[in-house]
Structure formats: structure tokens, C-alpha cells
C-alpha positions as CSV (number, residue, x, y, z in Angstrom):
1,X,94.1,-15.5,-5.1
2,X,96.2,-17.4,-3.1
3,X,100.1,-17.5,-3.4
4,X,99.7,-21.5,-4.6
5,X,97.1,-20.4,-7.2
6,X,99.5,-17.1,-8.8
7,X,102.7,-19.1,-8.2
8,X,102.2,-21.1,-11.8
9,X,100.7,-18.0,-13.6
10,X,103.8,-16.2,-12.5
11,X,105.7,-18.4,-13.6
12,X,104.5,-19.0,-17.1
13,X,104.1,-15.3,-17.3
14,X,107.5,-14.4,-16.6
15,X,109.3,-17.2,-19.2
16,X,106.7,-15.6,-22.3
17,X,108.1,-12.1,-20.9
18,X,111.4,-13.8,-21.4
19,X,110.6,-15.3,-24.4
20,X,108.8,-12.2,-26.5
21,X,111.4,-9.8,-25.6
22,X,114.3,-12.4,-26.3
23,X,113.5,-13.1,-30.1
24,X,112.1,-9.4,-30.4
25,X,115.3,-8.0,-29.6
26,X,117.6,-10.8,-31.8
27,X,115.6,-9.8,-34.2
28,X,116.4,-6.2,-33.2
29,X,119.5,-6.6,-33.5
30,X,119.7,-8.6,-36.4
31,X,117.7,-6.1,-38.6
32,X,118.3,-3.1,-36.8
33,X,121.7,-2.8,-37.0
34,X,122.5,-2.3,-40.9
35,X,119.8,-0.3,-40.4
36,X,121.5,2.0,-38.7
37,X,124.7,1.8,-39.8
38,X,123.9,2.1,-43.6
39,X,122.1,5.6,-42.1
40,X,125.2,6.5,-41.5
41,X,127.4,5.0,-43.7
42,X,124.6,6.7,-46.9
43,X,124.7,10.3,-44.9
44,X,126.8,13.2,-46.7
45,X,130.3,12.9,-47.0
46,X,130.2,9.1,-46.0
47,X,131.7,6.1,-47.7
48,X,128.2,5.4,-49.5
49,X,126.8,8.6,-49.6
50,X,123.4,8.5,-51.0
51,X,121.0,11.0,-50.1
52,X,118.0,9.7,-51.7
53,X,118.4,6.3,-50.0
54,X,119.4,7.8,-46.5
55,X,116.4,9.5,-46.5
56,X,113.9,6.6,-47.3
57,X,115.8,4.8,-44.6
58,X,115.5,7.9,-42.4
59,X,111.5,7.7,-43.1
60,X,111.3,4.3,-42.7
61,X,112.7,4.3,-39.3
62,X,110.5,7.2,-38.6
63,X,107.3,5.7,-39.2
64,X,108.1,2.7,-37.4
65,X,109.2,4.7,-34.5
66,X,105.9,7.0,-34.5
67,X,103.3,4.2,-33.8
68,X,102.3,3.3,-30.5
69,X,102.9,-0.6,-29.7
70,X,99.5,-1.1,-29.9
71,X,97.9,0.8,-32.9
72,X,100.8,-1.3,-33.9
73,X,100.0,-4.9,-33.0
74,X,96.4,-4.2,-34.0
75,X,97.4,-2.9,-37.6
76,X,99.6,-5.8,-38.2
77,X,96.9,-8.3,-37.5
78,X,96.5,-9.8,-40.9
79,X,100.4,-9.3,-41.6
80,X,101.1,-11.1,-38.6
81,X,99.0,-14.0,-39.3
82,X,100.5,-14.7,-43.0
83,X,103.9,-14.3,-41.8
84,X,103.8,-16.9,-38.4
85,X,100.0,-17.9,-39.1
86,X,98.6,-16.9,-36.2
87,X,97.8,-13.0,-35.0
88,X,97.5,-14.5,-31.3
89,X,99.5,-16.2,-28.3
90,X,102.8,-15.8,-28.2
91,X,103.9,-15.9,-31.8
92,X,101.2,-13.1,-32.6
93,X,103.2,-10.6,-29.7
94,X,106.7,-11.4,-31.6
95,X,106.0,-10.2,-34.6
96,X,104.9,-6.8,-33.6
97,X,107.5,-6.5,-30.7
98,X,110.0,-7.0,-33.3
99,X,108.9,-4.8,-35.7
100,X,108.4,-2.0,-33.0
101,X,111.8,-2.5,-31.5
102,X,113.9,-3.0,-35.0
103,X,113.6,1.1,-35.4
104,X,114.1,2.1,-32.2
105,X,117.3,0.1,-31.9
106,X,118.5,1.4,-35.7
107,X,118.7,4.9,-34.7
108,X,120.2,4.1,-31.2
109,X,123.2,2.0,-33.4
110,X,123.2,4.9,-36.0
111,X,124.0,7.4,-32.9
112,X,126.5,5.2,-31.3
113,X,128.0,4.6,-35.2
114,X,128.2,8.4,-35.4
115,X,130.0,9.0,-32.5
116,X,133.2,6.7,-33.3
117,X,136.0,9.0,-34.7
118,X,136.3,9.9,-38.0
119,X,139.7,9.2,-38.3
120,X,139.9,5.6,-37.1
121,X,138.0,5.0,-40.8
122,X,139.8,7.2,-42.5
123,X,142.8,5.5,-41.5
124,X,141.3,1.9,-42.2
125,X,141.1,3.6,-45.8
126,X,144.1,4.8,-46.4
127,X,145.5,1.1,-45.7
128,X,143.6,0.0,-48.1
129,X,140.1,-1.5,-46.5
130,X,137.0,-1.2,-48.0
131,X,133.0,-0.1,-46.9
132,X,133.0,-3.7,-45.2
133,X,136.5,-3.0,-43.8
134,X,135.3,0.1,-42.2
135,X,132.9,-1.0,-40.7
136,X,133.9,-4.4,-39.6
137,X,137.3,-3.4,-38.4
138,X,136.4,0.4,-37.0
139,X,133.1,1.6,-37.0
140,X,131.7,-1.6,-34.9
141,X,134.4,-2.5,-32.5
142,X,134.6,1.1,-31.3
143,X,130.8,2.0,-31.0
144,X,130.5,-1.5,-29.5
145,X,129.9,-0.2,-25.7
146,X,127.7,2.2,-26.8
147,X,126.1,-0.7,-28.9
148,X,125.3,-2.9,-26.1
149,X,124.3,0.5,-24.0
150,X,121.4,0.9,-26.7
151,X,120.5,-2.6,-27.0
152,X,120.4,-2.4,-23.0
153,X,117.6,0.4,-23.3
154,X,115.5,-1.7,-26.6
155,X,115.1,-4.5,-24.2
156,X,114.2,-2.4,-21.4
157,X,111.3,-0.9,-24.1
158,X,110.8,-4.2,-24.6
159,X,109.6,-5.8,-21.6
160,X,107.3,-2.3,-21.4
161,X,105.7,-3.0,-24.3
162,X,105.3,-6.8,-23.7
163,X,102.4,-5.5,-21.0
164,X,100.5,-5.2,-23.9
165,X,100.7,-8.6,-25.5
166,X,97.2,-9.6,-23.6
167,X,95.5,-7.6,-26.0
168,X,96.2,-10.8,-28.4
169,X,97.2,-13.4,-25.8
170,X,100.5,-13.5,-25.9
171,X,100.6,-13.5,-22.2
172,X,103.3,-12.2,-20.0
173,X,104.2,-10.5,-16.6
174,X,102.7,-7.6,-17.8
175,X,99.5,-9.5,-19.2
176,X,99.5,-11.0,-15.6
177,X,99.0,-8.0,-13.9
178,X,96.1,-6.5,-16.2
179,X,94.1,-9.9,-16.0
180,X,94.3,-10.4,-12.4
181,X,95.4,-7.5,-10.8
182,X,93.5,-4.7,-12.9
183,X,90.6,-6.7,-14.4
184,X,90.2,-9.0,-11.2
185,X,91.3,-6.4,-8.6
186,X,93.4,-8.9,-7.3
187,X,95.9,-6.1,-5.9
188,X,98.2,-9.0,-4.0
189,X,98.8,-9.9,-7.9
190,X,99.4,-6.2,-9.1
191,X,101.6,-6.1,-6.7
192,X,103.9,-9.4,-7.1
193,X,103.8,-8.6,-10.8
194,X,105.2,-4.8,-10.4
195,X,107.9,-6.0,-8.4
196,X,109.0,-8.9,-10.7
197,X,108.7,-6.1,-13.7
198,X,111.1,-4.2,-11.6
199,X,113.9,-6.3,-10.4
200,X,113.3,-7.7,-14.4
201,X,114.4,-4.3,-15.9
202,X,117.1,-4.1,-12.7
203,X,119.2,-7.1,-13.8
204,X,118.7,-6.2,-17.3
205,X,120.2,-2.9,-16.5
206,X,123.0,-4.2,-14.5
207,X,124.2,-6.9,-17.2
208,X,123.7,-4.0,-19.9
209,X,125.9,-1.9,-17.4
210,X,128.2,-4.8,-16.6
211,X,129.5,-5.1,-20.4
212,X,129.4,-1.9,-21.2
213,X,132.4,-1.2,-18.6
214,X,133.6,-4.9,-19.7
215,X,134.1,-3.1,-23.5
216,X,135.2,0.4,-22.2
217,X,138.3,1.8,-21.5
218,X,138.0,4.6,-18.8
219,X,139.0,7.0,-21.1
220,X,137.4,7.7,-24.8
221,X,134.9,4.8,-24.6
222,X,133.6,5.1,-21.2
223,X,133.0,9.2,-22.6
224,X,131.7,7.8,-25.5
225,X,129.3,5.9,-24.0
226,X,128.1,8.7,-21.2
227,X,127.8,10.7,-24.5
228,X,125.4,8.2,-26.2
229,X,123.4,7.0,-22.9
230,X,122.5,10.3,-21.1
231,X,121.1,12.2,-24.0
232,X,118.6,9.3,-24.8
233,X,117.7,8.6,-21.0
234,X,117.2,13.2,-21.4
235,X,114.9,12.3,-24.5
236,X,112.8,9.3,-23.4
237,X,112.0,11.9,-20.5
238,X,111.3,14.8,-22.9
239,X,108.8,12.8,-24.8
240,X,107.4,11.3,-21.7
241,X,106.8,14.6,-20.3
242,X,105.3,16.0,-23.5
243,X,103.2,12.8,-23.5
244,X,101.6,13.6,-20.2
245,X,100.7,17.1,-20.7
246,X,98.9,16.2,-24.0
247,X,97.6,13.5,-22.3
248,X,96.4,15.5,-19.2
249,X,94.8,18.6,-21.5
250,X,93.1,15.8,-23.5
251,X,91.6,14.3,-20.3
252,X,90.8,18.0,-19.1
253,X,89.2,18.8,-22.4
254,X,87.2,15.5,-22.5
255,X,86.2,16.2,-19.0
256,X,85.1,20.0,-19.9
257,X,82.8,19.2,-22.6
258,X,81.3,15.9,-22.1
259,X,80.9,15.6,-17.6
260,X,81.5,17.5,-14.8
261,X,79.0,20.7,-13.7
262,X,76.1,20.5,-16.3
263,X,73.5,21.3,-14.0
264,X,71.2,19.1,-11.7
265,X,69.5,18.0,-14.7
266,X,72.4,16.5,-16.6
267,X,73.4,13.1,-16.5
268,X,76.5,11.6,-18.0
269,X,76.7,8.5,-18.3
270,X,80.1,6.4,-19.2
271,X,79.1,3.5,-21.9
272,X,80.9,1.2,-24.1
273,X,80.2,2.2,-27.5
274,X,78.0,-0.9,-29.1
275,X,75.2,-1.1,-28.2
276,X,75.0,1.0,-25.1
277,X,76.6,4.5,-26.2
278,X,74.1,4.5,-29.6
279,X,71.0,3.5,-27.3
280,X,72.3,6.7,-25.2
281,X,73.1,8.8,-28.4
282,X,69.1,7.8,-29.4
283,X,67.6,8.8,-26.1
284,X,70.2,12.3,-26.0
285,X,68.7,12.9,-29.4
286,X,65.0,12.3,-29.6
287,X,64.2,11.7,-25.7
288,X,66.0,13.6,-23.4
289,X,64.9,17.1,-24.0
290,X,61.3,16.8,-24.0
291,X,61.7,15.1,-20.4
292,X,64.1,18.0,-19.3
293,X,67.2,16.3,-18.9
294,X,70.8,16.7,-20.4
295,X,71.8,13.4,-21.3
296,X,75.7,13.4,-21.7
297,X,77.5,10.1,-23.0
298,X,81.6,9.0,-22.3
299,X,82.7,6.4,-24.6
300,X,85.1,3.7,-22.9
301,X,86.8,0.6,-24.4
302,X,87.4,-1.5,-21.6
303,X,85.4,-3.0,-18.6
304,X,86.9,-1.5,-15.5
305,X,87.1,2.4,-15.7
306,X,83.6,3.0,-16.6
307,X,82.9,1.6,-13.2
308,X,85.6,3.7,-11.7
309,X,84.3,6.2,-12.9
310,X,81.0,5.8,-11.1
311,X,83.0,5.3,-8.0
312,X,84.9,8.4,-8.0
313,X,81.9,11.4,-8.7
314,X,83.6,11.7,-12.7
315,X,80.3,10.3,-14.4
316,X,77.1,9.9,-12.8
317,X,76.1,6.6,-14.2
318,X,77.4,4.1,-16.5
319,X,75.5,1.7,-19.0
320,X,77.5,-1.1,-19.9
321,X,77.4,-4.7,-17.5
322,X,74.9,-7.0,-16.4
323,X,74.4,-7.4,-12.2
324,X,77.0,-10.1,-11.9
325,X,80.1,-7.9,-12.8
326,X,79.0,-5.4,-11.2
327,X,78.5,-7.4,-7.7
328,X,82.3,-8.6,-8.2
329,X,83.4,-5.0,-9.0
330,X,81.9,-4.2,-5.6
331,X,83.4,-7.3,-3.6
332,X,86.4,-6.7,-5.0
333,X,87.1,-2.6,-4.8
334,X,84.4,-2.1,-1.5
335,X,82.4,0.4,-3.4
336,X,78.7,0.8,-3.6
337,X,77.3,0.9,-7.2
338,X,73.8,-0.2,-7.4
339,X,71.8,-1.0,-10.3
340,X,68.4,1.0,-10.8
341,X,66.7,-0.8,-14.0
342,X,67.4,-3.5,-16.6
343,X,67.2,-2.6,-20.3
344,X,68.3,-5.7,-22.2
345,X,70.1,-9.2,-22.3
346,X,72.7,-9.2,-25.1
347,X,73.3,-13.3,-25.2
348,X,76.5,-13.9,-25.6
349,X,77.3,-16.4,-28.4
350,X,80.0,-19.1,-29.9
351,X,80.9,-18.0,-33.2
352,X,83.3,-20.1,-35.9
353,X,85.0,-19.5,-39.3
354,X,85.7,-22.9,-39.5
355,X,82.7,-25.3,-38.2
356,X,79.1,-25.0,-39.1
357,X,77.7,-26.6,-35.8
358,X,78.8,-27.5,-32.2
359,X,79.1,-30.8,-33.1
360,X,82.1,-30.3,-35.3
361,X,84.1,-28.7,-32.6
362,X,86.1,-31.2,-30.7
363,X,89.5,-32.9,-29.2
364,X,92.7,-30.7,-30.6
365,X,90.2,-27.3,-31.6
366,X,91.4,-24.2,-29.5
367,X,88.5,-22.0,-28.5
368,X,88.8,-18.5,-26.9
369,X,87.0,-16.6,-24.0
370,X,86.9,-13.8,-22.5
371,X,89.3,-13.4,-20.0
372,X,87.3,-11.2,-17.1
373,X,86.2,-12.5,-14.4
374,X,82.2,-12.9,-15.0
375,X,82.4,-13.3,-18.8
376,X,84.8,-16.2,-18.8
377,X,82.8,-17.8,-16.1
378,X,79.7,-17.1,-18.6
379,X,81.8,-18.3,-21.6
380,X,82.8,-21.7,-19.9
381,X,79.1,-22.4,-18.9
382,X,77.7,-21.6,-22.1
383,X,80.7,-24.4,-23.6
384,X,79.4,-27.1,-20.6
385,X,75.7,-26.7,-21.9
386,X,76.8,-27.1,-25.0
387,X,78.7,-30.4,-24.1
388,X,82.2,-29.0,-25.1
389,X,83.5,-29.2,-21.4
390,X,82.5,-30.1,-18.3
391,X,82.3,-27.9,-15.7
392,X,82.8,-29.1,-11.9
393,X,79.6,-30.0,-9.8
394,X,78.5,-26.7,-7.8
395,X,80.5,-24.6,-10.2
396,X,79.0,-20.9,-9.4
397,X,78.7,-18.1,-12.0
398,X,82.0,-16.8,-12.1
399,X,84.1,-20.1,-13.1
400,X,87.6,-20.2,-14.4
401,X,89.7,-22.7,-15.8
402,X,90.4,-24.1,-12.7
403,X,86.4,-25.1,-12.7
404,X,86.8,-27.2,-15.4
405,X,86.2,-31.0,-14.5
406,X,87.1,-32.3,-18.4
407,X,87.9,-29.9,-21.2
408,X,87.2,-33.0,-23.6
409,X,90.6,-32.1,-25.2
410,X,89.6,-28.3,-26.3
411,X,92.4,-26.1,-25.8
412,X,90.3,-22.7,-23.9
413,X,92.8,-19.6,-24.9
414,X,92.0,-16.4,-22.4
415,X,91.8,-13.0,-24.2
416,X,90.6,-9.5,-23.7
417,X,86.9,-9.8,-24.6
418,X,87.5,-7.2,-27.2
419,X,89.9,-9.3,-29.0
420,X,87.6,-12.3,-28.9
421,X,85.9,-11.7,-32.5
422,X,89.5,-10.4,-34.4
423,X,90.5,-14.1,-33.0
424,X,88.3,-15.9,-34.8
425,X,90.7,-16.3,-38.3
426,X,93.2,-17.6,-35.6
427,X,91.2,-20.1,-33.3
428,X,88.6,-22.8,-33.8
429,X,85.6,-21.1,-32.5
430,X,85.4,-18.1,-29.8
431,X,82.9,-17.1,-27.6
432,X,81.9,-13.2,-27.9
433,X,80.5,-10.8,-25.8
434,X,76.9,-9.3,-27.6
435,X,77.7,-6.5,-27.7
436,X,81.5,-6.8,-29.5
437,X,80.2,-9.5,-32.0
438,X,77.4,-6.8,-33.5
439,X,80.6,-4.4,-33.1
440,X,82.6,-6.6,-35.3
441,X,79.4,-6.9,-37.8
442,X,78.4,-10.4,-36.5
443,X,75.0,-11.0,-36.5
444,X,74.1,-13.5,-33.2
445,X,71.3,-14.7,-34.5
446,X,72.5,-16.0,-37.8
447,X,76.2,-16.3,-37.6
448,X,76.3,-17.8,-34.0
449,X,76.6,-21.9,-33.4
450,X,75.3,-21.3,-30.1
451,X,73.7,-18.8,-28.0
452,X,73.1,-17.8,-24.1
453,X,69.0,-18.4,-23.3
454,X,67.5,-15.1,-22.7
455,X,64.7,-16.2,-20.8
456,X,66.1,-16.1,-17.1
457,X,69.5,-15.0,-18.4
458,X,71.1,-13.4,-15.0
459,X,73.0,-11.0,-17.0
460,X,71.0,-7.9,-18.3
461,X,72.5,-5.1,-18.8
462,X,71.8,-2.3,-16.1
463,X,72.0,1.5,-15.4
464,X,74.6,1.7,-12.6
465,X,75.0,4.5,-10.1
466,X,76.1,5.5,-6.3
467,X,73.9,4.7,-3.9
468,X,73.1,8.3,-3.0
469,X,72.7,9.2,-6.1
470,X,70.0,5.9,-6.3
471,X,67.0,8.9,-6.2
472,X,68.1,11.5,-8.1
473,X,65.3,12.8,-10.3
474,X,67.5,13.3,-13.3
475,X,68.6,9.3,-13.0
476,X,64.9,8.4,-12.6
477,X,64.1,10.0,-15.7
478,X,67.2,8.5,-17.3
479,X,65.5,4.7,-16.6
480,X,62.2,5.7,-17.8
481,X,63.3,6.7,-21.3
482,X,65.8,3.6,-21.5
483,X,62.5,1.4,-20.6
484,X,60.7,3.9,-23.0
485,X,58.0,2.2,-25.8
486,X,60.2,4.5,-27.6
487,X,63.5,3.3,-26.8
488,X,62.0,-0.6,-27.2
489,X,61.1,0.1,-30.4
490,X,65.0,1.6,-31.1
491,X,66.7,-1.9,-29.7
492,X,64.4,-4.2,-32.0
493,X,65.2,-2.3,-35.4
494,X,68.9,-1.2,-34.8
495,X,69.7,-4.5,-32.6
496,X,66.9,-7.5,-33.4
497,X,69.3,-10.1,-31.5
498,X,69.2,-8.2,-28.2
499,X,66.1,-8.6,-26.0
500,X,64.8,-5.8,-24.1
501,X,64.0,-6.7,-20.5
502,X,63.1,-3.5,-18.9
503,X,62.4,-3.0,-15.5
504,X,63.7,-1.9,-11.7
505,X,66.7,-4.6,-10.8
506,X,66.9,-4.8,-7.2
């Protein structure tokens, strides 16, 4: 992309960074800090001691801080939708950044609380102040440095986890780089949007840094402070490090029992799970052995690492994109996949909750796409032959936004084609990948308002491997059984809207 094209989605991406992480940590801060005082202020041999409420706030906290951001966002779909009315866009990422962060910043406030000396409230007692007193006139003002130092490190968190708001298109710097520069391979982009990230978290630091020595004496507070600060930094690293091991013998395991050295007559094949890892999971069960192979399946979620995969010797194959993709993967990253025979066309449809027919969708209805490259273009084409837009004269297969000559007043919302079903309480209509609407339980050929032709459709899906590996006998076997009678007769039972178009793609 050129600099004139990213400028604007830089741009917009870094105010909805700005934007998320501002009104997550308010409400943060507004939520999160009788949180964490009332921790302490209910804790044994405190003003309000009350063990039976310190420790539901203790679990509380504890749950909220033991989710990952996005099991998070995901779960709170429907709770997120009644409380702003929308699970999507920008308003859909608030909700969840807020509730992530509201914990995290309680038990930083109850640490800085506990560090303030005991005294200072004792003597605010003895003069005759209340709880209130306390902790307006003592336990706050002193533990303010420390205070800021936490809510320093929340929006740090923050602005991490916004990277994740694409998942429901809330957009952001973070969103940026996954759509463009992972998705797209666009690694110009990856790399503008890293080092914005960076300087981001770099002046957020320094103004965090700035007031803390602004509320700090150099004496107890400054102490205080080191106290609270370089313990946490010590435990983030902790848990990261724990993280990555786990994470590493996970990968290790996964790659031990399911890939790697089976023999030159295994295959594994990396596969998103509808349809493509059950058509694999059929032939491993009932096909493979009698032809002598050892068909071994990886399940991925997304549409770039199975390809990677390919690309660096950790599968052998993958099931899972039509030709077009694949060609841009190979543009785009200079590897050499090929495709060695078709097995079906999953059309890909427009679905609605609230409109019965295409004609019923119009001026002021938002409609969401996929947002990689060769399914958005697919989207937006399948929306101009439908007469929703207009698409430019000449406009190839992989079209964008930028393509479109008259969106006749629609509002097109970019998301991870994953999300594109879940969207559907929170947009007009959305057009859906094949194989995530039967995923989601939709049916394409009674639920859909439109769908692809297959007759001619460009984009059948394909086993993908190296070239070298183009002639490998265990591959070729591989193809035969997925263009089996056998296999056929699998794909119209278990998925009638798909059409099997078998064959060698060139």
C-alpha cells in the first residue's frame, strides 16, 4: 500500500486506539478504585473489616483478572450488546476493555492503598475522622504516586489488548496491523503500526513517569512508589515467562502427536475445522487406511498460518482456500504453494436477521464483510450483483472499499470473517464465508438472501502443497480419496449446500 493509501487508516486507527483505551481506563478508574480500596479497607484488622465480603471481592477481582481479553470479548457478546446495543465497532471493544481493565487496576490501587502507613490513619482516627475521612484525607493522598504509577501500567495493558478489538471491529492500531500487515502481508504497514504502538506506550510511560515524580517526595513516596512499581513490572514478567513455556510445551506436544516424522506415508494436513477438518476426519476414518496412507489433521482458526505452515515443512498440506487466496498469499510472502485438485465451491452468502429479501436492504443499513483480502473483494462483488453497490468498471477479484464506485448509501463494516455470522444481531445483513455460516448452524440454502453462483465460481477450495512435494505419492493418494465417490457422497449428506467440484486445478 502506498504511504497516501495507510496515511487515513492510520489515522483513524490511532484516534479508536485513543478512544477505547481512554473511556476503558475512566472507567477503570472509576470502578476500580473502591474496588480496591474497600479490599483493603474489609481485610482483618481494617476500619471495615469483613471477611466474608473481602473475600467475594477478592474472587470477583480474581475471575476478572483470569480471563484472557479475548475469551473475554467473545463471552460478553450478548452482555455487551444489551448494555451499549451493539457487540461490534467501537462501542462493542469498550465494554470488554473496561471490564478487563476494572480488575487489574483494583488490585494495583489495593497494593498501592496497602502500602501507605498505618499510622497516618490511625492518627486521622484518633482526631476524630471517620472510614470516609481515612480514606479521603490519608489513605488516597499518600498512595496517590503509586496510584497514578498503576493506572500508568492499566493503560499500558490497555492499548495491548486494544490489538484485539478487530475481532469485533472496533478497529485500532493494533487492528491495523493484523488486517494489513498480517492478513494482507503488507509488511511496510506492520511496520508503521509497531512503531506507532511503541512510541504510543513511550509517551504514556513518560507522562505516567512525569506525575509520579510531580506527586513524590524523594524520600518515603518516591520508595513507596519503587516499592509498588518494580514488583509488578517482576510479576507481569513471571507470568509472561510461565505463559511461554506452557505455550511452547503445548506447541511441542501438538507438534509430537499430530505432524512432524510419521513416515513417508503420512500426510498432515493443516484445515480449518468446518467443513474441511470433518471431510479430513471422514477420509482418516473410513479411507485412509485401506489406500496405505496416515492421514493426520491440524485444526487452525484463522486464514494465514495454515498457509505458513505449508511454507515452512510443519504440515505437508493444508485444505482450507480457494486458488485466489492462495495466488495473493504467494505474491505477497514469495513462496510457492501450488494447488493439486479441487474438492468443492462453498458459495459464500448474504445472510439477515432483519430483512427477508435483497430488496429490503438499502440507504442507512450497515452490512459486514470479511475483511481479508480475497473474501472482501468476493463479498463486495457478490453486493454489486446483487445491486447493493456498485463496484468500479474493471474492478478485478480482489476489490476493496476503495473499488466502490456508489455504495447506494450502505454503510460496508470490515470484520474478521469469523466474526461475520456473530455480527449479524448487530448489523443489517453480513456476508459469510460457507464454511463459517454452516459453523454458526446457518443453512446457505434456506437462510441466505443471496448466494455466490457455483457454476464457474473461481473459488473452489483446493489441496495446497510445496511444489516439490507437488508428486509425492502419499499427496496423490490424498486427492484421490477427497475426489473419492466416497468422499462425494460424504459432502452431499453432511454439507447439501456445498458443491463438490473435483478435479486437478492447474
Amino acid at each position: 500500500m502506498s504511504w497516501t493509501e495507510i496515511r487515513p487508516e492510520l489515522l483513524t486507527g490511532l484516534w479508536e486506539t485513543l478512544a477505547m483505551v481512554g473511556w476503558a481506563a475512566l472507567v477503570a478508574v472509576v470502578l476500580g478504585t473502591p474496588l480496591g480500596v474497600l479490599l483493603v479497607l474489609t481485610d482483618r484488622g481494617r476500619p471495615l473489616q469483613n471477611l466474608l465480603v473481602n473475600r467475594v471481592i477478592g474472587l470477583v477481582v480474581n475471575i476478572g483478572r483470569s480471563l484472557p481479553f479475548i475469551i473475554l470479548m467473545l463471552a460478553l457478546t450478548a452482555f455487551t450488546r444489551s448494555l451499549v446495543g451493539t457487540s461490534i465497532g467501537l462501542k462493542g471493544a469498550i465494554v470488554p476493555l473496561a471490564l478487563s481493565a476494572i480488575p487489574f487496576f483494583a488490585r494495583l490501587v489495593e497494593t498501592a492503598v496497602r502500602e501507605v502507613d498505618a499510622g497516618l490513619a490511625e492518627a486521622v482516627q484518633a482526631m476524630g475522622g471517620g472510614t470516609w475521612t481515612v480514606v479521603r484525607k490519608a489513605l488516597l493522598p499518600q498512595a496517590l504516586p503509586s496510584l497514578v504509577a498503576g493506572l500508568t501500567t492499566t493503560v499500558i495493558a490497555l492499548v495491548g489488548y486494544s490489538a484485539m478489538a478487530g475481532a469485533v471491529g472496533g478497529g485500532g492500531l493494533g487492528d491495523v496491523a493484523i488486517r494489513y500487515g498480517y492478513q494482507r502481508y503488507e509488511g511496510d504497514v506492520m511496520l508503521v503500526t509497531v512503531v506507532l504502538l511503541v512510541l504510543l506506550v513511550n509517551v504514556v510511560q513518560l507522562i505516567g513517569d512525569f506525575f509520579v515524580r510531580s506527586l513524590s517526595d524523594r524520600s518515603t513516596r518516591s520508595a513507596a512508589y519503587l516499592r509498588v512499581s518494580r514488583p509488578a513490572r517482576a510479576g507481569v514478567t513471571a507470568v509472561a515467562g510461565v505463559a511461554l513455556v506452557g505455550a511452547l510445551t503445548a506447541g511441542t506436544a501438538s507438534l509430537t502427536s499430530d505432524g512432524g516424522d510419521g513416515g513417508e506415508n503420512t500426510v498432515t494436513v493443516a484445515a480449518t475445522p468446518t467443513p474441511h477438518g470433518e471431510i479430513l476426519k471422514f477420509v482418516q476414518d473410513n479411507l485412509a487406511e485401506d489406500a496405505g496412507i496416515d492421514v493426520r489433521v491440524r485444526e487452525f482458526t484463522d486464514y494465514v498460518k495454515p498457509n505458513e505452515a505449508v511454507a515452512t515443512g510443519e504440515v505437508d498440506a493444508n485444505f482450507f482456500q480457494h486458488t485466489p487466496f492462495l495466488g495473493d498469499y504467494n505474491d505477497k510472502n514469495g513462496t510457492d504453494i501450488v494447488p493439486t485438485v479441487g474438492v468443492l465451491v462453498e458459495p459464500l452468502g448474504l445472510y439477515s436477521d432483519a430483512a427477508d429479501d435483497v430488496a429490503a436492504l438499502g440507504a442507512g443499513d450497515t452490512v459486514a464483510v470479511p475483511n481479508d483480502t480475497t473474501n472482501e473483494g468476493r463479498a463486495l462483488h457478490l453486493l454489486d450483483a446483487q445491486g447493493l453497490i456498485e463496484l468500479k468498471d474493471g474492478t478485478g477479484l480482489n476489490a476493496t472499499l476503495d473499488d466502490v464506485a456508489d455504495d447506494r448509501g450502505l454503510e460496508i463494516r470490515e470484520l474478521e470473517a469469523a466474526q461475520t455470522p456473530r455480527a449479524l444481531q448487530d448489523v443489517d445483513a453480513a456476508v459469510v464465508n460457507g464454511n463459517y455460516a454452516i459453523d454458526s448452524g446457518l443453512d446457505p440454502r434456506t437462510d441466505s438472501l443471496a448466494l455466490e453462483e457455483a457454476e464457474g465460481n473461481p473459488y473452489v477450495n483446493i489441496l495446497a502443497v510445496r511444489s516439490a512435494d507437488v508428486d509425492d505419492p502419499a499427496i496423490g493418494k490424498l486427492g484421490e480419496l477427497l475426489n473419492s465417490p466416497e468422499t462425494k457422497a460424504f459432502l452431499e449428506k453432511e454439507f447439501p449446500s456445498s458443491v463438490p467440484v473435483f478435479g486437478p486445478v492447474g
